[in-house]
N, C-alpha and C positions, 0 to 999 in steps of 0.2 A: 451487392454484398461486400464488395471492396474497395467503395468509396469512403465509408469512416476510417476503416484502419489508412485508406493512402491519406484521409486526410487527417487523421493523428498524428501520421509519421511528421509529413509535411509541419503541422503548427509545433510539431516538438521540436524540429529541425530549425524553425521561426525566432523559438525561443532561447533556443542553445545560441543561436548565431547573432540575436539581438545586440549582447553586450559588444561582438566584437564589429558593429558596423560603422555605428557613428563614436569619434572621439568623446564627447559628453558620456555619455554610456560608460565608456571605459572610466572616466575620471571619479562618475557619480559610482560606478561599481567600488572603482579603489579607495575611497575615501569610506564609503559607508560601509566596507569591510572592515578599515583601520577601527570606527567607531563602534561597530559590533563585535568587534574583537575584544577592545578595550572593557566597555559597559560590561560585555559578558564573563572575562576575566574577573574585573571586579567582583561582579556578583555573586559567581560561583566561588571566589575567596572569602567572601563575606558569607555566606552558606556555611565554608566548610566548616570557619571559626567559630561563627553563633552552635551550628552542632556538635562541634567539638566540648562545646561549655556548655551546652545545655545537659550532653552525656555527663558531663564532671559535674554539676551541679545537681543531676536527678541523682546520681550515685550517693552522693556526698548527704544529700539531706532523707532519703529514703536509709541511708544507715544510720543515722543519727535517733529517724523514728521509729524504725524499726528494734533498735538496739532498748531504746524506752519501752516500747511497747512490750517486748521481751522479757523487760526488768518485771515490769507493771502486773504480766502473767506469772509471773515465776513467783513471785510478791503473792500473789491470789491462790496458787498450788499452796505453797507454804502455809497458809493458811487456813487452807482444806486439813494441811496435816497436822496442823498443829488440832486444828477439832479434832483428828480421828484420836490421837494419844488422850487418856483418861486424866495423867498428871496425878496430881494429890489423890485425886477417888479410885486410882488403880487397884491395890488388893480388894478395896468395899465390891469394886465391879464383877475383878476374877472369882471373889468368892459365890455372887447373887449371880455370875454364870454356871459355875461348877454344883448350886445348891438348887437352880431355877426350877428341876422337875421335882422337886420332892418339898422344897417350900415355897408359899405362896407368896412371902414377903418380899421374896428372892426375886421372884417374878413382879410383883409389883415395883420392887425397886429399878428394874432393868425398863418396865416401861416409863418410868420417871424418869427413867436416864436419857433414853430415846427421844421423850417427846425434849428434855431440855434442848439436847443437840437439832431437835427439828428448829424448834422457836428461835436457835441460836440465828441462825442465818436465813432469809428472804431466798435465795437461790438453791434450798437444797428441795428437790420434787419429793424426795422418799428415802426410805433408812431402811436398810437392813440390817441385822443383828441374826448371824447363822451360827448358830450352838454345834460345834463340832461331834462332841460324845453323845450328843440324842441325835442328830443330826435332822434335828427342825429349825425353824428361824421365827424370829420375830421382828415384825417390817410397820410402821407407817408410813402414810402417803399423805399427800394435802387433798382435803378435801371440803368440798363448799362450807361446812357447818360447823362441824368438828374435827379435832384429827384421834382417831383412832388405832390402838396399838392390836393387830392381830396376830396371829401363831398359824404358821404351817408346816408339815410334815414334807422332809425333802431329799431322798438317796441321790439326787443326780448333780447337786453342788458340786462336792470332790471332783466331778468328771468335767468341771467346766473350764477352760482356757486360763482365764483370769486366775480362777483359783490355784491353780498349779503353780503361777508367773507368781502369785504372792507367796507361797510358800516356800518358795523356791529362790526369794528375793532376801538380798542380807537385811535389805531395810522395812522386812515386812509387810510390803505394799507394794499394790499392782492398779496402774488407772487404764479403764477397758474406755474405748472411743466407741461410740453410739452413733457416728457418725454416716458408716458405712450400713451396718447392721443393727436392729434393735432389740434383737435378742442379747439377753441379762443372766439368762439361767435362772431368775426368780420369774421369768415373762415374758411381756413384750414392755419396754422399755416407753410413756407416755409421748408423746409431742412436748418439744421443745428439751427435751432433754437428750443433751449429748455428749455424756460422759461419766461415767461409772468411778470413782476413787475405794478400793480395797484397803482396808488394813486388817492385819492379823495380830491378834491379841495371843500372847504365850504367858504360860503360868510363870511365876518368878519364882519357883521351885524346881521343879524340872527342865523346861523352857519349852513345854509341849503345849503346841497349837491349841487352846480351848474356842475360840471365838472370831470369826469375820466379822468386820464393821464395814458396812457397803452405805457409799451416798448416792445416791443418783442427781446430777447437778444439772438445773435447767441452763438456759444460756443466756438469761438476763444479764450476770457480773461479766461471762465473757465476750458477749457483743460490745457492751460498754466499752470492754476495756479496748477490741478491735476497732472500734469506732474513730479510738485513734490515731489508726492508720490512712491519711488521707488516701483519695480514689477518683481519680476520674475514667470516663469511660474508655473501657479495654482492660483497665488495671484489675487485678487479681489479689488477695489474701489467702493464702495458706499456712494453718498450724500443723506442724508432723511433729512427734516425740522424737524420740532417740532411734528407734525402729522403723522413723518414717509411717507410722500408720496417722492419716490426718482426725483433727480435733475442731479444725475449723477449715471451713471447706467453702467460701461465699458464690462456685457455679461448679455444680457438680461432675458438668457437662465438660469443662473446661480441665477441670481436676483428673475426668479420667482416662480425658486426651496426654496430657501431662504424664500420670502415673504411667501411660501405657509406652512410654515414649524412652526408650535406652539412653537416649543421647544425654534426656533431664535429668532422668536418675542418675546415672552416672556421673553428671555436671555437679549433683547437689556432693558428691563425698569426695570430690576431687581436689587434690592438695592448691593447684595450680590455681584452682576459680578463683580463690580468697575472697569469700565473701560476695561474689559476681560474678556470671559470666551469659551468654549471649544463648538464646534456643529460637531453633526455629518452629514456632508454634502452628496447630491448623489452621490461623487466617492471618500470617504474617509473624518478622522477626519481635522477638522481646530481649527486652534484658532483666533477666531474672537478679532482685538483689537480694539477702537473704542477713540473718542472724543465728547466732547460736548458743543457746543459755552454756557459760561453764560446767553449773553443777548436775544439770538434769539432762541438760540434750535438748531441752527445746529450742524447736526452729521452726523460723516465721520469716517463710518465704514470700515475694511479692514480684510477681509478673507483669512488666511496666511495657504498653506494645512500643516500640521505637516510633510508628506513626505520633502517638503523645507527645515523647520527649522530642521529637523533631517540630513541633506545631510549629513552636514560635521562631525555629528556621526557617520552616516553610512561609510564614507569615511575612517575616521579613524579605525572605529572598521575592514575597510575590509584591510587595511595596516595591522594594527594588525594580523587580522587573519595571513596572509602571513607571516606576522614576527614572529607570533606563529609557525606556520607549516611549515616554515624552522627549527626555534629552534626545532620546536617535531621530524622534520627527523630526525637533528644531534643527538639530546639523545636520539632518539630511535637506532641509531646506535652505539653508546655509548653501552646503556645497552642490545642491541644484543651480542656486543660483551665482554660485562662483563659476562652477564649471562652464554654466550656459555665458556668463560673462568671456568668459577666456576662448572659449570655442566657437562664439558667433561670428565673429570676422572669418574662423574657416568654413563654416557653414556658409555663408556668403559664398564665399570660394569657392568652394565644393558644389552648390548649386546652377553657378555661373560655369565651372568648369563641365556639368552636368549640360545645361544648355548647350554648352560648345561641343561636348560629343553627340546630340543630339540632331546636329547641325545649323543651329541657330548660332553664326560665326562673328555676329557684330554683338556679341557678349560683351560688359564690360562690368569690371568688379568695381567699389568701391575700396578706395585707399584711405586707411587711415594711422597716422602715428607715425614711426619709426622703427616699429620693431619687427622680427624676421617676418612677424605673416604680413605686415605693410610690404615689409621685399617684396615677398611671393606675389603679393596680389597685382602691383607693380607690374613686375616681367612676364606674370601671365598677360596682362594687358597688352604689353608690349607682343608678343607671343601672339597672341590673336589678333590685332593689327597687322604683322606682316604675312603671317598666315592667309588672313582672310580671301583675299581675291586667288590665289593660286586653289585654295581647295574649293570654292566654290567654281570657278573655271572646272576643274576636272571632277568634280561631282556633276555638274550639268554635261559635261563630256561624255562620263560613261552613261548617264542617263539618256543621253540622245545615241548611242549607239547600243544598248540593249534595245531601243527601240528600233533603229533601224533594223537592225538583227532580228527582229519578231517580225518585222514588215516584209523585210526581205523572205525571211522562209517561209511566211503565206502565199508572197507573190510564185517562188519556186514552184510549192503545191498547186496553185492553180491552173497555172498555163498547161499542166501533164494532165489535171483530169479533165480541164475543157476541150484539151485534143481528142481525149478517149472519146468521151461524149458526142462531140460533132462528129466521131467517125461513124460511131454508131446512130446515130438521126441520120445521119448518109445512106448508110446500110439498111436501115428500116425502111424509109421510103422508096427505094427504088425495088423491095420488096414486097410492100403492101400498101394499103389505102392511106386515105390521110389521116382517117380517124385516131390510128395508136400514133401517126406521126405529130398530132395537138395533143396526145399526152405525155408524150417523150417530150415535146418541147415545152410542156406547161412544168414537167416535174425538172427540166434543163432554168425555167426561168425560176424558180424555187431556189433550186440549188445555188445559181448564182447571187439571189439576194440572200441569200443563209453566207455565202462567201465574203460577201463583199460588207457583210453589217461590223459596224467597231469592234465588238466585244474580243476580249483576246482568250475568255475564259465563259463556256456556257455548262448549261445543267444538261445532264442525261438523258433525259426525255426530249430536247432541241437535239443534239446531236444523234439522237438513232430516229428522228421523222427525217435526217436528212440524209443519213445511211440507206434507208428506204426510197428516199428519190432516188438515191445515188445507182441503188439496187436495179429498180426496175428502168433505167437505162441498161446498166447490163444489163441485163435479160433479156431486154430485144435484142441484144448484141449475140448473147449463147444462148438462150433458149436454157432450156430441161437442163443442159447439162451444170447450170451453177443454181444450189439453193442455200437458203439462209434459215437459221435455228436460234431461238434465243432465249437466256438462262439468265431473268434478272428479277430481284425482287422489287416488290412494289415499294419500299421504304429508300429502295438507294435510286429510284430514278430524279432526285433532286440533288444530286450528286455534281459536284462544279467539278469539269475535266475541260482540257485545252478546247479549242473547236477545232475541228477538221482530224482530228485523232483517233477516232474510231475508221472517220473513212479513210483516213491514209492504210489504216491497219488494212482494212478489208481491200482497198486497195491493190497492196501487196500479194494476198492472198489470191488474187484474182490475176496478178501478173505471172506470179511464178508457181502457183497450183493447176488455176483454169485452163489459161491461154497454153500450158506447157501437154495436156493430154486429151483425148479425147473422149472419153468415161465421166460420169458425173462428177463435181465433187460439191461438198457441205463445206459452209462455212457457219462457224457455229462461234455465237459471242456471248460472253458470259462476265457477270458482274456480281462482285463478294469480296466483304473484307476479311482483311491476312492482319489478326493482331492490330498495328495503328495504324494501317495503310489500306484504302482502297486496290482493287487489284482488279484492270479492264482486262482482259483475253479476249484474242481472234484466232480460233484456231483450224485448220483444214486439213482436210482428208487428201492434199494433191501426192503431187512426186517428195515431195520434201527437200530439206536443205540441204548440200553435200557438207563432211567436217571442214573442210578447208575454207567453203568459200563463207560459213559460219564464221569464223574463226575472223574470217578479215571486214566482215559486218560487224562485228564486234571490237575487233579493233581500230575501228574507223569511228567509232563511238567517243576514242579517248583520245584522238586527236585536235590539234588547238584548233580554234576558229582560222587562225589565220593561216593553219597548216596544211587545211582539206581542200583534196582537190574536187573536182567538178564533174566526176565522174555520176553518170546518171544512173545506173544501176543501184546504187544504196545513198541518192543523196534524201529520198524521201523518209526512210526511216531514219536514219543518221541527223534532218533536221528534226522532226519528231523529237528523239534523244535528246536535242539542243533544248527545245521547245518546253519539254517538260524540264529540266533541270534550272531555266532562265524563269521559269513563271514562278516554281515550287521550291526552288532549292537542291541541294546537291545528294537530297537522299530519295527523289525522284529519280523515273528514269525508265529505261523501255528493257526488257529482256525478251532473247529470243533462245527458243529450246526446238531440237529435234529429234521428234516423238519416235520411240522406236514401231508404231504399227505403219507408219508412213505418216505424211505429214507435216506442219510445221506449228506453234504454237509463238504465239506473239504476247507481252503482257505489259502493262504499261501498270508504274506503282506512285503511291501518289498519296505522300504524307499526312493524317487524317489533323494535324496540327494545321496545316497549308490550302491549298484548294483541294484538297481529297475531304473536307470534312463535307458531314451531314447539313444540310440546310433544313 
């Protein structure tokens, strides 16, 4: 489970530490920052500029046609108005409204009037004509064959919206948007029609309301005229009057996000916009530009997403990039190849210097040139020629005395147990038969050739068959009173530990435990890793160690080679000690602890990186 994360840490650590190992690295880093730096300046300059002008130029020409478009509607109003005024027919009209219920001609003449104003114009759906003092109307509508002039009876007029707004208007007229709703007050308002024009007819006598004139206007004339508001996608058109209620409305969806939105509405009557200003819409920034008719109040908003007017930034800035990161391959190959020009004579160096600490001493660089790294390579040359013979003399020096030093403390170890031994083959046989005395001396000539074979370092499983020889000579020596116990798993007996190391330990155990009482005692050996160190233990049940004479076992440990004396009470653990820190290194080592139930515990540790690892 915590092999990925060590080895995430580890390749992150790889890559952090890459730039700063080799020279090249560092040059190719500095250089192709300088040029990523530059390219990338550039281009984000060129960015800011192309949308800086792309905003001034979407503003600049969306006002221009906006402003047209505006005229173009306003132009089209007027016109509606100018139809609703009778002009010259004015009295013939007022009088054929005031006489309509009581003469027919009256009425005839009012549906001649109607159907002219229908036929006048292509965009008009339907006509109404609401007779205030009978308070019926008369309406046609387009239809397949004919158009027809009907009459209906109607109290609920006066109560309608619009009606009020026109009577109530200095200019006699009120235009109701169909846009939201299609309720008219005379119905429900057909498809394609969005937008209601009111005018109020007063007698030029009294100046008392006789007559409504209602057009219901499809949206042929005004898609046309919106048509010519360019659009690409994102972009939006909205007409609102003076009250802000919309007349043109191209995503309804978009409109009621809009409407519902404080910050728009507010934007649209605000002194400061002038004619612009910025909303953050439900799927991204716009820049809302807008117009404003002088005489009526229309205004014809246009929601432009800034994704649009950035395209041809982003177009460019994405050429650029491309044009950058070819140019940054080429000079990064460029300065590959300068760098690696300028750096290889110290890579050379650096290699050769590599060998030399290695200890391959008759290293020799190549010189070339004159310039300082030709010095350098120079006096290292020189530098390892005079070198050479004195380090190689005292590296073979200390390699021939670690050796002796490992020969000599085998040789120490063995003459103490061979004495034990032949005591006891002495003692067995002048006790007993010959039979256990050929197996005391078969397990005695075992042991010796387990002593005497090269190897300075065996597995676990060799070293406890030879604890076992070593054992059942003791035995015949004490009998019942010494036994042995053992605590090892089946995975660690391939385990590389010194040889003779276990049995020095039991050894010991069997000096200063056995021989010291006359009561059993257990020698019990146990094997288990502690975190990254194998961990050997001999431990016994004897008299145990006193503090003090612990204390100077221990500090006989850290005395110099050349500083110990020759005292034979601790020189077999004390080489031991040596033995393992000369094989494994200096985080090896032997420890000794005394147990407070009685007894002594011995533990030999053994770097699972060095010969403590797993085989």
């Amino acid at each position: 489970m915590h092999i990925f994360p060590q080895w995430l840490r580890r390749t992150g650590r790889r890559l952090r530490e890459a730039p700063s190992r080799r020279l090249v690295n560092k040059l190719i880093l500095l250089f192709t920052s300088i040029i990523i730096l530059i390219v990338s300046s550039l281009t984000f300059i060129a960015y800011k500029i192309i949308e800086r002008e792309s905003v001034a130029n979407s503003i600049a020409s969306n006002r221009s046609n906006l402003k047209l478009v505006n005229q173009n509607y306003a132009k089209y109003m007027g016109e509606l108005e100018q139809l609703s005024l009778p002009q010259i027919d004015y009295d013939p009209l007022m009088r054929a409204i005031e006489r309509e219920g009581e003469d027919y001609a009256s009425r005839l003449y009012l549906e001649d009037y109607l159907r002219s104003l229908f036929y006048a114009r292509s965009d008009l759906q339907s006509i109404y004509l609401y007779l205030v003092d009978e308070r019926k109307y008369l309406y046609v509508t387009r239809e397949r064959y004919n158009v027809t002039v009907r009459a209906a009876l109607d109290d609920g007029i006066p109560e309608q919206a619009w009606y009020k707004r026109a009577m109530a208007d200095p200019h006699n007229r009120s235009v109701q948007s169909l846009v939201l709703s299609r309720e008219t007050g005379y119905g429900t308002a057909p498809e394609g029609v969005y937008m209601a024009y009111h005018r109020v007819l007063r007698s030029l006598k009294d100046r008392q309301a006789r007559a409504v004139l209602s057009f219901y206007v499809n949206d042929s004339a005004k898609n046309a005229i919106m048509a010519d508001i360019p659009k690409t996608e994102g972009e939006h058109a909205i007409l609102l009057d003076a009250d802000d209620t919309p007349f043109h409305v191209d995503d309804l969806e978009f409109y009621s996000a809009a409407a519902g939105d404080e910050d728009f509405v507010s934007a649209l009557h605000a002194e400061e916009a002038k004619e612009r200003f910025n909303w953050q819409g439900p799927d991204g920034r716009y820049l809302v530009v807008e117009n404003v008719d002088e005489q009526d109040g229309w205004r014809l908003v246009k929601p432009i997403p800034f994704s649009e007017i950035y395209r041809t930034a982003v177009e460019a800035r994405r050429i650029s990039l491309w044009i950058g990161l070819g140019f940054l391959a080429v000079a990064v190959g460029l300065v590959i190849l300068t760098s690696n020009a300028i750096t290889r004579p110290l890579k050379r160096l650096s290699k050769e210097m590599s060998r030399f600490g290695a200890g391959d001493f008759e290293t020799v660089t190549e010189v070339r040139g004159r310039d300082e790294i030709a010095y350098l390579s120079k006096h290292f040359n020189l530098m390892a020629r005079r070198t050479n013979e004195l380090i190689n003399e005292r590296y073979k020096m200390k390699l021939t005395e670690q050796s002796a030093i490992l020969k000599a403390l085998e040789a120490e170890i063995n003459p103490h147990f061979l004495y034990n031994a032949l005591q006891a083959i002495s003692t067995k046989a002048l006790k007993s038969g010959n039979d256990d005395v050929a197996d005391m001396v078969d397990a005695l000539a075992g042991t010796l050739r387990y002593c005497i074979s090269g190897k300075d370092v065996v597995y676990l499983n060799e070293e406890l068959k030879h604890v076992e020889r070593y054992m059942m000579l003791q035995k015949a020596r004490f009998g019942s009173r010494v036994a042995m116990s053992y605590d090892i798993g089946d995975e660690l007996l391939q385990l590389s530990i010194p040889k003779l190391s276990i049995q020095s330990l039991v050894e010991n155990a069997i000096k200063h435990g056995v021989e010291k009482v006359q009561r059993p005692v257990t020698i019990a050996v146990s094997v288990y890793m502690e975190e990254d160190r194998a961990v050997i233990a001999v431990r016994d049940d004897g008299p145990g160690i006193a503090p003090d004479r612990l204390r100077e076992v221990l500090a006989s440990f850290e005395e110099a080679w050349g500083d110990r004396s020759d005292s034979g009470e601790r020189i077999g653990l004390r080489n031991l000690d040596a033995r393992l820190k000369l094989l494994f290194g200096g985080e090896a080592g032997l420890e000794i602890e005394a147990l407070r139930s009685g007894g002594t515990e011995l533990r030999m540790k053994i770097p699972a990186g060095g010969g403590g690892r797993l085989v």
